[in-house]
N, CA, C and O atoms as CSV, one atom per row, in Angstrom:
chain,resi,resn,atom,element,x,y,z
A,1,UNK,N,N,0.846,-1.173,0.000
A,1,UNK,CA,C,0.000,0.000,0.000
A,1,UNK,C,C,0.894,1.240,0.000
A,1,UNK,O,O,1.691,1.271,0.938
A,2,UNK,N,N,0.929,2.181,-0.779
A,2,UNK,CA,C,1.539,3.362,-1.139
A,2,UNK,C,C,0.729,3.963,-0.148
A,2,UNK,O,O,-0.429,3.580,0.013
A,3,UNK,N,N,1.536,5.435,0.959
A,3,UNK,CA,C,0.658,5.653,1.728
A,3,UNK,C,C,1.170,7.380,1.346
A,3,UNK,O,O,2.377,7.416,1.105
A,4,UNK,N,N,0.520,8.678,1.260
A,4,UNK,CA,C,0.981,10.008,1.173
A,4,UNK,C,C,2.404,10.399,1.974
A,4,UNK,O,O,2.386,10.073,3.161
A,5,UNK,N,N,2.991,10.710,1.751
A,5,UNK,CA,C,4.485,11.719,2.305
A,5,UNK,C,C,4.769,12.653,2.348
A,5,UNK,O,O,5.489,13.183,3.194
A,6,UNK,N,N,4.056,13.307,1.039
A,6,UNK,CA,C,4.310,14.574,0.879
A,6,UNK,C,C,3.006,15.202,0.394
A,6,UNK,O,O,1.952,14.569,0.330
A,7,UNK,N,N,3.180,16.858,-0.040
A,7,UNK,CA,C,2.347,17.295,-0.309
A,7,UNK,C,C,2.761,18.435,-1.211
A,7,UNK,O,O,3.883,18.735,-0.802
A,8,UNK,N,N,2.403,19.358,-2.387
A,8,UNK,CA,C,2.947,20.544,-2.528
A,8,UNK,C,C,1.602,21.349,-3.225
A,8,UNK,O,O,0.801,20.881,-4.034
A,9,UNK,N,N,1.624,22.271,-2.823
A,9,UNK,CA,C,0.855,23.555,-2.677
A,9,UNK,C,C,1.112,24.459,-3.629
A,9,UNK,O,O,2.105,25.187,-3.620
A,10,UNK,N,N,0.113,24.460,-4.612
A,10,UNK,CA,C,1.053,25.071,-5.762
A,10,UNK,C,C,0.301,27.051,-6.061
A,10,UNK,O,O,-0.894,27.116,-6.349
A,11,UNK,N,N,0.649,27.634,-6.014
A,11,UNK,CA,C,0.212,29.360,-6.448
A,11,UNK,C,C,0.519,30.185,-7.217
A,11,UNK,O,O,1.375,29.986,-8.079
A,12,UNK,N,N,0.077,30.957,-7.115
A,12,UNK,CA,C,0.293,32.031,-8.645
A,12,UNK,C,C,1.432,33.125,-7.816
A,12,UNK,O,O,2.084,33.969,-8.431
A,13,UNK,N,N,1.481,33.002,-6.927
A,13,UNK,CA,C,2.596,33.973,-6.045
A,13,UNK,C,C,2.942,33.140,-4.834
A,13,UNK,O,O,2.088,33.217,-3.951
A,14,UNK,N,N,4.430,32.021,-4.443
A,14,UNK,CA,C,4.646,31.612,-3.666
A,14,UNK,C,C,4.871,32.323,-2.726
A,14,UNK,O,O,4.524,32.050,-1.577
A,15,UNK,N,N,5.319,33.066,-2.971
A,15,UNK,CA,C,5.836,33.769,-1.694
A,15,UNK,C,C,4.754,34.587,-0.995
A,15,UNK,O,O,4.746,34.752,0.224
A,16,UNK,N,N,3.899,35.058,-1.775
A,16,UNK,CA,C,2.568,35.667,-0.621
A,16,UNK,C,C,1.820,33.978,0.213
A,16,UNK,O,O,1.217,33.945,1.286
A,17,UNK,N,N,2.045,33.091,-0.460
A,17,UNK,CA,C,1.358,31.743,-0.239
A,17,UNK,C,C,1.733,31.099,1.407
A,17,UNK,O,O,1.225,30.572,2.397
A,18,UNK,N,N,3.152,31.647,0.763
A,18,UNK,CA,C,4.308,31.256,2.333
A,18,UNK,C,C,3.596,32.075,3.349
A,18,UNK,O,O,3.086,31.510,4.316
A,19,UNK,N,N,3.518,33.442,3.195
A,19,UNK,CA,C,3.267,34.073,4.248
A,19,UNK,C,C,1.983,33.897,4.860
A,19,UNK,O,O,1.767,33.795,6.068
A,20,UNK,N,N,1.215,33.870,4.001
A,20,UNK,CA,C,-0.292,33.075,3.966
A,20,UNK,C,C,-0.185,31.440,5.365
A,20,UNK,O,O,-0.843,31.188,6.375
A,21,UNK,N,N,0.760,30.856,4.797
A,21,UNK,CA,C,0.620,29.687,5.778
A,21,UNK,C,C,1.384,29.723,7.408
A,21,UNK,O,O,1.051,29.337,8.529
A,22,UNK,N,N,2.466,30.353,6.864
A,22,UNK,CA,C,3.439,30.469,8.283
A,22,UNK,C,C,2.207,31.388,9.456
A,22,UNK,O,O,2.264,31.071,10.644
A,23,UNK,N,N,1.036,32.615,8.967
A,23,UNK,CA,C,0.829,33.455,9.753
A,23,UNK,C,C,-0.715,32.527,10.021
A,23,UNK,O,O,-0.989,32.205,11.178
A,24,UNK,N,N,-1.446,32.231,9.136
A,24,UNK,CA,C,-2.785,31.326,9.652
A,24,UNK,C,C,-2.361,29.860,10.043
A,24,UNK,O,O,-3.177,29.369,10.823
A,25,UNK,N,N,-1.397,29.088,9.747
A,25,UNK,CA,C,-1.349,27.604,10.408
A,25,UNK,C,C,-0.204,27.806,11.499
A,25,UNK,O,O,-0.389,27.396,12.645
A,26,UNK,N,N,1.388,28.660,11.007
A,26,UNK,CA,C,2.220,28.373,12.233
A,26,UNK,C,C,3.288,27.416,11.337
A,26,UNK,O,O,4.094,26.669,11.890
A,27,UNK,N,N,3.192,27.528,10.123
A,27,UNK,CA,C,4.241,26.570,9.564
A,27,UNK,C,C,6.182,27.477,9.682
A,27,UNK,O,O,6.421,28.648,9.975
A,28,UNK,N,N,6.610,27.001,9.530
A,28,UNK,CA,C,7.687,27.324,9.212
A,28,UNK,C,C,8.469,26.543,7.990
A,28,UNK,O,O,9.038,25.451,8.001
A,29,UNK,N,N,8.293,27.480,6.959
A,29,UNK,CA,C,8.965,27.214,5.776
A,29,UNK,C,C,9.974,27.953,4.860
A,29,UNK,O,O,9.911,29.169,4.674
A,30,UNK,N,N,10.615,27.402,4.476
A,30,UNK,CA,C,11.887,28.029,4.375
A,30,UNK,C,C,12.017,27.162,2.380
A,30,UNK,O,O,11.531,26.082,2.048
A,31,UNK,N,N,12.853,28.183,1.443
A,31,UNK,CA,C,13.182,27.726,0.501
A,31,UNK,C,C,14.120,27.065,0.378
A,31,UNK,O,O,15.156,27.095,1.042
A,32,UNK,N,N,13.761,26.206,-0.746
A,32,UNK,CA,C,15.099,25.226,-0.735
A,32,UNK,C,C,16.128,25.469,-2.241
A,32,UNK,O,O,15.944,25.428,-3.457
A,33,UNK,N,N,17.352,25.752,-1.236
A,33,UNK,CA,C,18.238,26.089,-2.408
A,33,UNK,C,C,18.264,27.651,-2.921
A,33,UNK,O,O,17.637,28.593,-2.437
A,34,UNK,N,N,19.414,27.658,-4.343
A,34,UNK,CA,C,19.535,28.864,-4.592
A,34,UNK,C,C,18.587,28.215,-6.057
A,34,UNK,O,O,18.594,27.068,-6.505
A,35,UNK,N,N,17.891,29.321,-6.501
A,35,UNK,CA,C,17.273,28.859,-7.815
A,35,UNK,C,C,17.984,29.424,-9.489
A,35,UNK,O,O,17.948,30.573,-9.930
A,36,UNK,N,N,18.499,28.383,-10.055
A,36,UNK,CA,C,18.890,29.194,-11.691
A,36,UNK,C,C,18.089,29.134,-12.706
A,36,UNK,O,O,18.304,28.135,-13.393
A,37,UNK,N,N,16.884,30.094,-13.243
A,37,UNK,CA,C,16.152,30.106,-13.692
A,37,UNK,C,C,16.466,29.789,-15.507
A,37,UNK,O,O,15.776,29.475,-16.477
A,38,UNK,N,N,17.406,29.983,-15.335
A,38,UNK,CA,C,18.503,29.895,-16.841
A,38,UNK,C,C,18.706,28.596,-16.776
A,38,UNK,O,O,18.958,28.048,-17.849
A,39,UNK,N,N,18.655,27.730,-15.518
A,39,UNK,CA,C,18.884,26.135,-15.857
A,39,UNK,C,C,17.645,25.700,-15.623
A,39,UNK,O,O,17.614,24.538,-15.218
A,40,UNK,N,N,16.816,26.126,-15.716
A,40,UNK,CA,C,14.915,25.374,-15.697
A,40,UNK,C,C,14.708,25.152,-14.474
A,40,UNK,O,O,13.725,24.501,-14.118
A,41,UNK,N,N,15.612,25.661,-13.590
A,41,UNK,CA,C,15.147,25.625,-11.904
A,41,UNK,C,C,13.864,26.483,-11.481
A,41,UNK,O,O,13.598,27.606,-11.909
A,42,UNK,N,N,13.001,25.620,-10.408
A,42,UNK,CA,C,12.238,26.494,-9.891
A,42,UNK,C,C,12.198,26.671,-8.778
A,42,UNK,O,O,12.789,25.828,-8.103
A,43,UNK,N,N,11.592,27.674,-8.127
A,43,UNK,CA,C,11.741,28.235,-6.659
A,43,UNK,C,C,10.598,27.011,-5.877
A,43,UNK,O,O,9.418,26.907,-6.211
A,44,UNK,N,N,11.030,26.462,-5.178
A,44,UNK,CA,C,10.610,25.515,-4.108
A,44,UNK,C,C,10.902,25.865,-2.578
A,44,UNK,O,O,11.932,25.657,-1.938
A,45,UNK,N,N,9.720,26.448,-2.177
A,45,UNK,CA,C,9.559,26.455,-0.640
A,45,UNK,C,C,9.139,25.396,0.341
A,45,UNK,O,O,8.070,24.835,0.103
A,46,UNK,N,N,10.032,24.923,1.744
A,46,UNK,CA,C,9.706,23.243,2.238
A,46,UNK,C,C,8.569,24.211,3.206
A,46,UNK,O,O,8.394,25.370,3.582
A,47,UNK,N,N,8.006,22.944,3.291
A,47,UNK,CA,C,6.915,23.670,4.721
A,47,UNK,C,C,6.982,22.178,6.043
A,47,UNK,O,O,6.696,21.000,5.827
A,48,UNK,N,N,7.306,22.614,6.941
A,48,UNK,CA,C,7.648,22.112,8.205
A,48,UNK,C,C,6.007,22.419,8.714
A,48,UNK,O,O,5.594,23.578,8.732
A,49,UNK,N,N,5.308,21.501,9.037
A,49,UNK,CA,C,4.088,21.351,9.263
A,49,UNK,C,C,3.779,21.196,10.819
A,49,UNK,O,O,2.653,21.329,11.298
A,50,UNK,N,N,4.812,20.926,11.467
A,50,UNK,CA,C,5.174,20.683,12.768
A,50,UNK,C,C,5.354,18.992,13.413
A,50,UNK,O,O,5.336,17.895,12.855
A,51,UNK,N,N,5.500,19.351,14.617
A,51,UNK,CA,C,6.280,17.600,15.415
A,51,UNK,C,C,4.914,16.580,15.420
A,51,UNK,O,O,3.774,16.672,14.967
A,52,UNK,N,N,5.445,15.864,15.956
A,52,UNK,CA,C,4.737,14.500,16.345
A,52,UNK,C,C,4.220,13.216,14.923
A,52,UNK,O,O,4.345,13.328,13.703
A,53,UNK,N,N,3.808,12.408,15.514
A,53,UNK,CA,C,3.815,11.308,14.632
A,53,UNK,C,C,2.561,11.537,13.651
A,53,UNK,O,O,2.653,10.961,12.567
A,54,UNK,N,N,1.212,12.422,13.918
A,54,UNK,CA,C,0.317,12.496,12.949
A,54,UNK,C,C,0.452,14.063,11.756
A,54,UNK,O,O,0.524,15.247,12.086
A,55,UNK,N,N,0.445,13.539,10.560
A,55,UNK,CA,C,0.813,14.607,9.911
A,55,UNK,C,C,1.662,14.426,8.814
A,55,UNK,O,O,1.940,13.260,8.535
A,56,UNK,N,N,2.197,15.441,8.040
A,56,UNK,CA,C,2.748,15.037,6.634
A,56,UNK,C,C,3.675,16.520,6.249
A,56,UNK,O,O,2.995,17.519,6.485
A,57,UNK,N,N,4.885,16.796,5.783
A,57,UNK,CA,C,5.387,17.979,5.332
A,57,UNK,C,C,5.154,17.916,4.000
A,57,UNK,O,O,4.836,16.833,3.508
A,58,UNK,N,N,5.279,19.106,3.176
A,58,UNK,CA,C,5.120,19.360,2.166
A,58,UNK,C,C,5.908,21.083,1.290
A,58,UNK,O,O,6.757,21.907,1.627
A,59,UNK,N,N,5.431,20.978,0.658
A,59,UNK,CA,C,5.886,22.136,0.271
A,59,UNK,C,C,5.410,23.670,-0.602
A,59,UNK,O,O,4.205,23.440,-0.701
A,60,UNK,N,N,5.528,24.477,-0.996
A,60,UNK,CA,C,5.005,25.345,-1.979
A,60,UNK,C,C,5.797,25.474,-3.318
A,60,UNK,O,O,6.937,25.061,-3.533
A,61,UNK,N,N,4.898,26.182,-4.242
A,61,UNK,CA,C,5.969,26.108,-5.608
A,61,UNK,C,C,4.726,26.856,-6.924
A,61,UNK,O,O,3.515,26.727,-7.105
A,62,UNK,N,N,5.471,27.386,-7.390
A,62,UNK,CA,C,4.875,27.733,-8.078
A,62,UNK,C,C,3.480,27.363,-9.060
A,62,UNK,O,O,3.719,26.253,-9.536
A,63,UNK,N,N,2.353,27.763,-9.470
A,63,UNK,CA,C,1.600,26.756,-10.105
A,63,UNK,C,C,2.159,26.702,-11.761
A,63,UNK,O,O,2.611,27.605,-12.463
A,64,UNK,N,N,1.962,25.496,-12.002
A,64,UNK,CA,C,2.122,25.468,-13.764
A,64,UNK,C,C,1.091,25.685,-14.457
A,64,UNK,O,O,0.331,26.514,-13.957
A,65,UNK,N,N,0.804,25.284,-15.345
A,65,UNK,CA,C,0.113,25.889,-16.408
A,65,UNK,C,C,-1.990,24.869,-16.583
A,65,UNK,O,O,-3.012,25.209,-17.179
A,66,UNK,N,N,-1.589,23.474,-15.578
A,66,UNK,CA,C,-2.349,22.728,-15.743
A,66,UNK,C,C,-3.574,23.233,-14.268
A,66,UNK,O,O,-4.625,22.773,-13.821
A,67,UNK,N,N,-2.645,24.435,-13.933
A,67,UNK,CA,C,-3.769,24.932,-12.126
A,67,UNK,C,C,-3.818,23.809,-11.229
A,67,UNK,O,O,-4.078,24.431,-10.199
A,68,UNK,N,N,-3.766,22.803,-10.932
A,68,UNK,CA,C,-3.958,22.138,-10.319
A,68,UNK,C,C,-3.224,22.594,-9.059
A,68,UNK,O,O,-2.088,23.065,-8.995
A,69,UNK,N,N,-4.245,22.324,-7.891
A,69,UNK,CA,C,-4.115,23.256,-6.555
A,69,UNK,C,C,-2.720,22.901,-5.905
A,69,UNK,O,O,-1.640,23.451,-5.692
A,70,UNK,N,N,-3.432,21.486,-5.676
A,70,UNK,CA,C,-2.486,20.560,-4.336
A,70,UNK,C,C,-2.102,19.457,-4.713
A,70,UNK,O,O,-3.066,18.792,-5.092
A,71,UNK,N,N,-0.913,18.794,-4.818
A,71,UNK,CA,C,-0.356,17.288,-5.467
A,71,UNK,C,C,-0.150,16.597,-3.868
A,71,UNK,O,O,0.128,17.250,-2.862
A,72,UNK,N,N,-0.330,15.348,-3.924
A,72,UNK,CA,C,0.264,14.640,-2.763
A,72,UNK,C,C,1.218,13.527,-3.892
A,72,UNK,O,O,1.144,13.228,-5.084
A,73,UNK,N,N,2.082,13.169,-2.754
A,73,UNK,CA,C,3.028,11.836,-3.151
A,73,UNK,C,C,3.343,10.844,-2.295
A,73,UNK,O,O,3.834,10.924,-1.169
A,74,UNK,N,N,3.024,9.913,-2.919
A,74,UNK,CA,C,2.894,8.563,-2.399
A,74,UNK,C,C,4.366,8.105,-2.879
A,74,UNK,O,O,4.931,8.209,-3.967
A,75,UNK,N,N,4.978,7.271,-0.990
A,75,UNK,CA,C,5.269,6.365,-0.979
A,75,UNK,C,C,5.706,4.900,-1.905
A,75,UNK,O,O,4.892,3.980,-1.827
A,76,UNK,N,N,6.441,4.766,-2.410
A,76,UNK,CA,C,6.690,3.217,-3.099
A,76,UNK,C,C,7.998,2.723,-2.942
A,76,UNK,O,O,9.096,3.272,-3.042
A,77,UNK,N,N,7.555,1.238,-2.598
A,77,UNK,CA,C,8.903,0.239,-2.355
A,77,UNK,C,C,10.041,0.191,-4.060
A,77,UNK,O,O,11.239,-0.088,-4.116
A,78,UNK,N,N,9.111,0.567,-5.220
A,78,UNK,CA,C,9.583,-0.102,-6.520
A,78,UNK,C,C,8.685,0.841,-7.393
A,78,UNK,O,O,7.468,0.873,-7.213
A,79,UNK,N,N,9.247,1.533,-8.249
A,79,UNK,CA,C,9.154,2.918,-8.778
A,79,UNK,C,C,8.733,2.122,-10.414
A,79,UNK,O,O,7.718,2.403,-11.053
A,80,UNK,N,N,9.616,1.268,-10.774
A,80,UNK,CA,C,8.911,1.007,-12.143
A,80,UNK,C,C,7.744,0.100,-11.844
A,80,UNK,O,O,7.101,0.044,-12.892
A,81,UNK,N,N,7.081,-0.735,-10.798
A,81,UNK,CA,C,6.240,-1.379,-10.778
A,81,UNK,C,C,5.328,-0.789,-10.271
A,81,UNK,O,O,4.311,-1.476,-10.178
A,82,UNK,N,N,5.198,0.956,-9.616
A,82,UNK,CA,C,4.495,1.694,-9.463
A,82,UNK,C,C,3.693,2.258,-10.526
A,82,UNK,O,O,2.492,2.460,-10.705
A,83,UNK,N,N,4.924,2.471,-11.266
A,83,UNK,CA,C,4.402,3.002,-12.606
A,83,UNK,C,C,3.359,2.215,-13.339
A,83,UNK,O,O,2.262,2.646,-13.694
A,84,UNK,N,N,3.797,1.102,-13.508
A,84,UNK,CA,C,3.836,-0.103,-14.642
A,84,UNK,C,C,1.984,-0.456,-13.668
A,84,UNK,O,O,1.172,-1.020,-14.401
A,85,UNK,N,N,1.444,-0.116,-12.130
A,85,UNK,CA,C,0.715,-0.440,-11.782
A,85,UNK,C,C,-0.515,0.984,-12.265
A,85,UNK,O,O,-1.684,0.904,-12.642
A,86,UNK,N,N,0.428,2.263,-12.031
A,86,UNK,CA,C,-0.472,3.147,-12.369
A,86,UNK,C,C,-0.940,3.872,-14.117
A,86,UNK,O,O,-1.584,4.868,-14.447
A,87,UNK,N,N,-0.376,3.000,-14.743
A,87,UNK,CA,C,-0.224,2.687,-15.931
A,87,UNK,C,C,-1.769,1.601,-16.578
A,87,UNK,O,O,-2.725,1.801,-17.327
A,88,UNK,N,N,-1.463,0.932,-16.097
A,88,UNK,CA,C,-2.756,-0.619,-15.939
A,88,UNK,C,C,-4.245,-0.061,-15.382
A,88,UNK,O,O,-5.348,-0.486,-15.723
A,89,UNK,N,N,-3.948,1.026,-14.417
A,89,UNK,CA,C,-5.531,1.289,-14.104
A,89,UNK,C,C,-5.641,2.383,-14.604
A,89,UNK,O,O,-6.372,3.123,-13.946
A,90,UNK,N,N,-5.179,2.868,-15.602
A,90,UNK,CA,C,-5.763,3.683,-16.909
A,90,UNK,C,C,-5.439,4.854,-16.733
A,90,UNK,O,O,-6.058,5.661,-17.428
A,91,UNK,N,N,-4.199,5.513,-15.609
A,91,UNK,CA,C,-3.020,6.944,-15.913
A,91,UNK,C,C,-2.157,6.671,-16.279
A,91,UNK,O,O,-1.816,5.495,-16.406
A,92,UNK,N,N,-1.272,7.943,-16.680
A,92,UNK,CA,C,-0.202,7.798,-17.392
A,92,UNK,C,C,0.603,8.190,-16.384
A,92,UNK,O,O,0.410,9.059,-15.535
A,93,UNK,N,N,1.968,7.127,-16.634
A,93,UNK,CA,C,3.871,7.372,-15.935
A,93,UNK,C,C,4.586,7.790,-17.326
A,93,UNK,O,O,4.904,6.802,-17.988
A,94,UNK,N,N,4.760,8.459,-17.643
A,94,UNK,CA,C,5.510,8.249,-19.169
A,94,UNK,C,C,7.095,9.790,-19.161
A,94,UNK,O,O,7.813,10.003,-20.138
A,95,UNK,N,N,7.168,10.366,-18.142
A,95,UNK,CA,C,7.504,11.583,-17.332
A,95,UNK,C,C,9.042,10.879,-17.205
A,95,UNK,O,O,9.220,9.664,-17.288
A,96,UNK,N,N,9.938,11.708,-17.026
A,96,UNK,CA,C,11.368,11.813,-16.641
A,96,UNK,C,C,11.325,11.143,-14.789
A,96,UNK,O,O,10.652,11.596,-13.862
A,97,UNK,N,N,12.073,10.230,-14.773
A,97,UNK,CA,C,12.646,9.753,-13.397
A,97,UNK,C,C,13.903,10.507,-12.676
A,97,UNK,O,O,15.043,10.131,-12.952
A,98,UNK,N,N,13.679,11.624,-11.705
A,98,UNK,CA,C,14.557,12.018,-10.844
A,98,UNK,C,C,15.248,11.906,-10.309
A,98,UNK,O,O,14.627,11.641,-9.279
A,99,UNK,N,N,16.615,11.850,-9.940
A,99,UNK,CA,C,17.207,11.565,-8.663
A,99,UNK,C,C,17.401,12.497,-7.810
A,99,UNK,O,O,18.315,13.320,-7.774
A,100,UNK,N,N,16.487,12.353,-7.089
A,100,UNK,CA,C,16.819,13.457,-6.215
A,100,UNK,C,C,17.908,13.503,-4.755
A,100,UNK,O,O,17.508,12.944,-3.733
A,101,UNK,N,N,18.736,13.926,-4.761
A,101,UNK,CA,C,20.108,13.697,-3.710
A,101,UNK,C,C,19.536,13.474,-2.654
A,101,UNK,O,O,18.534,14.153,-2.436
A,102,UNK,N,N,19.897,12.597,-1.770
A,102,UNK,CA,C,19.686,12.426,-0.284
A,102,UNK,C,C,18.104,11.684,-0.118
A,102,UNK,O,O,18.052,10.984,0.893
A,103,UNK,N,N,17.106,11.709,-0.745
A,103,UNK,CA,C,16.134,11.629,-0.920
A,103,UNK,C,C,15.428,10.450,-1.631
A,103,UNK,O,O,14.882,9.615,-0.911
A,104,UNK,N,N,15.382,10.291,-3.069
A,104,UNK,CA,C,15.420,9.068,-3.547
A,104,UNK,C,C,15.442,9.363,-4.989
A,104,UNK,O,O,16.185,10.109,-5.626
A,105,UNK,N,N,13.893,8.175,-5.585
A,105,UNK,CA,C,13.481,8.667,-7.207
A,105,UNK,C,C,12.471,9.096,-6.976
A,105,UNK,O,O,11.721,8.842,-6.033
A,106,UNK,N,N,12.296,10.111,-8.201
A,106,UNK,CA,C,11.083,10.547,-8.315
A,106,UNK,C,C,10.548,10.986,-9.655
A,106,UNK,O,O,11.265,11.558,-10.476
A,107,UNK,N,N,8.976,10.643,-9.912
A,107,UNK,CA,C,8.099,11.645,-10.693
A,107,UNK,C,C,6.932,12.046,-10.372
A,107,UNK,O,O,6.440,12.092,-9.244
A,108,UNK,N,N,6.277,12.472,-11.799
A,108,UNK,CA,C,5.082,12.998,-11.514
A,108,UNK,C,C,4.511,11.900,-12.740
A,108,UNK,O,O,5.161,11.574,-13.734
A,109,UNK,N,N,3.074,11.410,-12.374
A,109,UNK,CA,C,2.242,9.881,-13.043
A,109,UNK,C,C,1.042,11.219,-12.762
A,109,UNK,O,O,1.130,12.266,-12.121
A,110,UNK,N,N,-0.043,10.619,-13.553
A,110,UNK,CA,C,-1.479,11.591,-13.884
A,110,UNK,C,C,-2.575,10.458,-13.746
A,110,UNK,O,O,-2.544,9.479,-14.492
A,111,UNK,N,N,-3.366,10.586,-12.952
A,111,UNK,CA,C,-4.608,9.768,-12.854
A,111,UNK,C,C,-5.270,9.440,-13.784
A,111,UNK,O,O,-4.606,9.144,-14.778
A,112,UNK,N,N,-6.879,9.332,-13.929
A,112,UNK,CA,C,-7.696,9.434,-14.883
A,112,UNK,C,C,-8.237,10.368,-15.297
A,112,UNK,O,O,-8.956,10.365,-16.297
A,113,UNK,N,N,-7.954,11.445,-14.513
A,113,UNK,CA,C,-8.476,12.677,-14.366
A,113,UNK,C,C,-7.518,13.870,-14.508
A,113,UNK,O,O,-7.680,14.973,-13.985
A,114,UNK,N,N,-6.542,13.507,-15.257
A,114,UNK,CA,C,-5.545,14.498,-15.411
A,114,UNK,C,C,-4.814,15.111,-13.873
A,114,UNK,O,O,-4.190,16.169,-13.795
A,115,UNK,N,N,-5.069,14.176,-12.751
A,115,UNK,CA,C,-4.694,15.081,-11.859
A,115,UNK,C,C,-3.020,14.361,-11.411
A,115,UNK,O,O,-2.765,13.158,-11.353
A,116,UNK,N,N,-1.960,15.633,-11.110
A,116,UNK,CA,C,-0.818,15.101,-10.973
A,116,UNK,C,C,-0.930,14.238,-9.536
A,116,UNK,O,O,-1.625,14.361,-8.528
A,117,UNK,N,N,0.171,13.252,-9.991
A,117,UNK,CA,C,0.491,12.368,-8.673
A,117,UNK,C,C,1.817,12.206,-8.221
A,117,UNK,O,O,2.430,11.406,-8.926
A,118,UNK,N,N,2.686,12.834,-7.000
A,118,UNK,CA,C,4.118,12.343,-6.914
A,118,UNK,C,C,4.451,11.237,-6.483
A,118,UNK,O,O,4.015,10.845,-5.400
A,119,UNK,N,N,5.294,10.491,-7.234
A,119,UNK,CA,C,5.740,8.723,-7.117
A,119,UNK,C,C,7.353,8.795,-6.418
A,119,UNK,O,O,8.372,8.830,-7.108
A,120,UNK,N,N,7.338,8.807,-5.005
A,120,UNK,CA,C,8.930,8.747,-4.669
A,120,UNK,C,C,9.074,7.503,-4.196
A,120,UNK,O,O,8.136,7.006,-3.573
A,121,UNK,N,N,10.104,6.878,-4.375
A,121,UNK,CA,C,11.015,5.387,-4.155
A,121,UNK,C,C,12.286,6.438,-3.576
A,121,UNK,O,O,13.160,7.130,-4.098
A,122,UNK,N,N,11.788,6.081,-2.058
A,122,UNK,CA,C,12.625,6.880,-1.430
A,122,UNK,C,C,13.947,5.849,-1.503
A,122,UNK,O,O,13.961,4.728,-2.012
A,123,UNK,N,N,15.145,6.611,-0.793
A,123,UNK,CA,C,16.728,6.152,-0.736
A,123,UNK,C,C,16.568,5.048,0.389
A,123,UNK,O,O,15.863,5.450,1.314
A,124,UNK,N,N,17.021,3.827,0.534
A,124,UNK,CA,C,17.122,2.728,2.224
A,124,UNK,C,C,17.449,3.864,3.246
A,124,UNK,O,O,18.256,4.757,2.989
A,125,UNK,N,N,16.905,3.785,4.182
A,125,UNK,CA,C,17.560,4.537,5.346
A,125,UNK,C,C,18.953,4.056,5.906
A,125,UNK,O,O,19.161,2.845,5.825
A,126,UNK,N,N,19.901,4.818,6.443
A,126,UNK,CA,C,20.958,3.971,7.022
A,126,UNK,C,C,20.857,3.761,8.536
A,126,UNK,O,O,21.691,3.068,9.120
């Protein structure tokens, strides 16, 4: 069972979005990285959602072009048999596989409904 991990929050102005959450929820979020817009980088803000065991972090980021509000990402042991599963019940994986440092693989797979989905096959823990 793939279970949510993440989340990202997508707007037409991140940075009013940030301020928006840190002052009505209490998040503390902070950007990640320096961004080179000349290398297709985009500005990604983490959001620290706070402690304890119930709950999920996520992040902000700009919206693209498809509006879609809020993405969650699921969890997977095995990234091509994720695919190859969300593929079979009639969305598409067909998207660039990530490596993301420290972290794991990743993409973005689309439901039936055009809605994005993040697929991370996180790194073994040590």
């Amino acid at each position: 069972m793939s279970r949510p991990v993440h989340f990202e929050i997508t707007a037409d102005d991140p940075e009013r979005a940030v301020r928006f959450y840190e002052a009505a929820l209490g998040w503390k979020i902070s950007q990640m990285g320096d961004v080179d817009r000349t290398e297709g980088g985009i500005p990604y803000w983490l959001a620290n959602t706070g402690a304890g065991d119930m709950g999920i972090n996520g992040a902000i980021k700009e919206r693209d072009p498809s509006g879609q509000a809020t993405i969650i990402t699921v969890s997977v042991e095995d990234m091509e048999a994720a695919l190859e599963a969300i593929r079979k019940a009639g969305g598409r994986a067909d998207g660039p596989i990530d490596d993301i440092p420290n972290i794991g693989r990743f993409t973005y797979a689309y439901d039936t409904e055009g809605n994005a989905l993040g697929v991370l096959q996180p790194l073994p823990r040590q």
